[in-house]
C-alpha positions, -999 to +999 in steps of 0.1 A: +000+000+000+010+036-009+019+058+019-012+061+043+006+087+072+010+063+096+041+046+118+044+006+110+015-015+130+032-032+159+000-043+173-036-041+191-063-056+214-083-048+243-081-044+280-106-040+309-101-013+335-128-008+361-153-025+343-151-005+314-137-024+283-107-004+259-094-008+228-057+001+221-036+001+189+001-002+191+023+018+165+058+030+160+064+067+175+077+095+153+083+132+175+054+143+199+019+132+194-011+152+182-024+155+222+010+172+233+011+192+204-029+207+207-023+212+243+012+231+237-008+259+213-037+263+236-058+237+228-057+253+192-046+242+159-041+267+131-064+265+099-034+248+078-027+215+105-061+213+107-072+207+069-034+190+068-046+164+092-086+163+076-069+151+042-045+125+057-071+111+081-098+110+045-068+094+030-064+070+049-098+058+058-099+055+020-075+034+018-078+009+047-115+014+054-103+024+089-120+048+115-100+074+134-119+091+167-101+115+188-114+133+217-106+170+217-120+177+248-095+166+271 
């Protein structure tokens, strides 16, 4: 597959904590992730990351019929 944006799979599964079931997916980390970064600029991202990061996520899902949710209000 072409180049999708994302670190080599490494692995995944699920865990229960508390009752509550999780799923987790282990990749390959490249510099600081999106959380650190959103938190760093004031829980702000400027216009251009945020349509960067629209077309790689759409790319992606396109390619690997994958869904991405992230929480922004941490």
């Amino acid at each position: 597959m072409k180049h999708v944006g994302l670190s080599p799979y490494i692995g995944s599964g699920s865990h229960v904590h508390r009752g509550e079931k999780y799923r987790f997916l282990v990749l390959e980390r490249f510099g600081q992730d999106l959380g650190k970064l959103f938190l760093q600029n004031g829980r702000r991202f400027p216009l251009k990351t945020v349509l960067y990061l629209g077309i790689q996520i759409v790319s992606m899902s396109k390619q690997s019929n994958l869904l991405i949710l992230y929480n922004c209000n941490m």
